[in-house]
C-alpha positions in Angstrom: 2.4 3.3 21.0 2.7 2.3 16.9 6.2 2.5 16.2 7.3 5.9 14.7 10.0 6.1 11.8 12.5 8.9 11.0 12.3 10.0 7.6 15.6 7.6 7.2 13.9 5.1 8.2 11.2 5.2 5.9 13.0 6.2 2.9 14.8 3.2 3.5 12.2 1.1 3.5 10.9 2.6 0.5 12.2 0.6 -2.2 10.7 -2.6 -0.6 7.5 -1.2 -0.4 7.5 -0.2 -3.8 8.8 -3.2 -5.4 5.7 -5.2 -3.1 3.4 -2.3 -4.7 4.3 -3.6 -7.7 3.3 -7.0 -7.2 0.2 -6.1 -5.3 -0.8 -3.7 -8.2 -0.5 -6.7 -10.7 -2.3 -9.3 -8.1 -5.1 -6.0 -8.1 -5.9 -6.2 -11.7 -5.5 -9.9 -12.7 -7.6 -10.3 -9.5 -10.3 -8.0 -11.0 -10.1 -9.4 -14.5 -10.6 -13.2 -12.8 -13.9 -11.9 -10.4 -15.1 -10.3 -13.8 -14.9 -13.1 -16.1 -16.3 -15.6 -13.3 -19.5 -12.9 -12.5 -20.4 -12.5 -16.4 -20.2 -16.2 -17.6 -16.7 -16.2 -18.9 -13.4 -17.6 -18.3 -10.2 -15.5 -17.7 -7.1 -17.2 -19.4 -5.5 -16.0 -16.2 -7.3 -19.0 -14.3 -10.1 -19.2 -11.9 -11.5 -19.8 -8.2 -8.1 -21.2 -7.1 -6.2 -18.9 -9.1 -8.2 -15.9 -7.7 -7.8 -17.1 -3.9 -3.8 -17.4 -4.7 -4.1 -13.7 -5.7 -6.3 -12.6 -2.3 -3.5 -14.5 0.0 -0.4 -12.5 -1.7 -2.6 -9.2 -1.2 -3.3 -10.2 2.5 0.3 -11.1 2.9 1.9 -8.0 1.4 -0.7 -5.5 3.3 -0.3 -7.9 6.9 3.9 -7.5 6.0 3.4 -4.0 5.7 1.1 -4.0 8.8 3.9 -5.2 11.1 6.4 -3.3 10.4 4.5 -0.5 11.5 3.5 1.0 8.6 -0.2 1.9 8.0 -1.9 0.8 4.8 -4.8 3.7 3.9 -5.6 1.8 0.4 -4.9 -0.2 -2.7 -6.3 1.0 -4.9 -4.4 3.4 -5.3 -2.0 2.0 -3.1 -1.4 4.4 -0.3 1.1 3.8 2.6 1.8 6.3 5.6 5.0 5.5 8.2 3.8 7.5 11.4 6.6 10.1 12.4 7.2 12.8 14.5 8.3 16.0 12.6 8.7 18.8 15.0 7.6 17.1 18.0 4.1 16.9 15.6 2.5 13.5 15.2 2.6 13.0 11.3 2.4 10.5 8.8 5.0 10.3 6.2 2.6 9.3 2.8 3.2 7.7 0.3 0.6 6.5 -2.8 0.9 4.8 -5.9 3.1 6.0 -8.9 5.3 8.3 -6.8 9.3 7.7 -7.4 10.0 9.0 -3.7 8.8 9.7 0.0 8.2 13.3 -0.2 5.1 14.0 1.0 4.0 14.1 5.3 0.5 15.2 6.7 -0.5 15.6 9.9 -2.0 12.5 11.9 -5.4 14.6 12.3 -5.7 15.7 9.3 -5.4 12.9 6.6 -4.5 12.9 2.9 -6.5 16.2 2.5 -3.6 17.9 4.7 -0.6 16.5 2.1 2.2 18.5 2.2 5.9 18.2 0.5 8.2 17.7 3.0 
């Protein structure tokens, strides 16, 4: 069984998450900018091929981080992070996406983002 976190737990992990969101989001768009400028012709001032792969390996390594602690990465772009939980003996997912300030948010393992609810 995936490891399940009390709403402690993941709260508590939180500010590392979001902090590594952070990073990732900035990786995300310099990345994009790089594989633009390279497709069309052009040069980024942010670098090239070696510059994009460095930004690929600190995605991999923040999503694979994430990974095994448990916690289940739905996206990145937006970033969106569930921590599977138990809430009322119900198998849930604790959610949290991009641009929120807190974990506040939980939706039922079957049902998926569409099922958000506050918590």
């Amino acid at each position: 069984m995936d490891r399940l976190f009390t709403l402690d737990e993941a709260r508590a992990l939180l500010p590392a998450v979001m902090a590594e969101a952070g990073e990732l989001i900035a990786a995300r768009a310099n990345l994009a900018e790089i594989d633009f400028e390279r497709r069309s012709g052009g040069r980024s001032e942010l670098g090239g091929l070696p510059e994009l792969k460095g930004l690929q390996a600190r995605i991999e390594e923040i999503l694979s981080g994430w990974s095994e602690q448990g916690i289940e990465v739905k996206g990145i772009a937006p970033v969106l992070v569930d921590f599977p939980s138990l809430l009322d003996g119900v198998s849930v997912r604790l959610c949290w996406i991009e641009g929120e300030r807190e974990l506040a948010w939980y939706h039922r393992t079957e049902l998926g983002f569409a099922g958000r609810r506050q918590l």
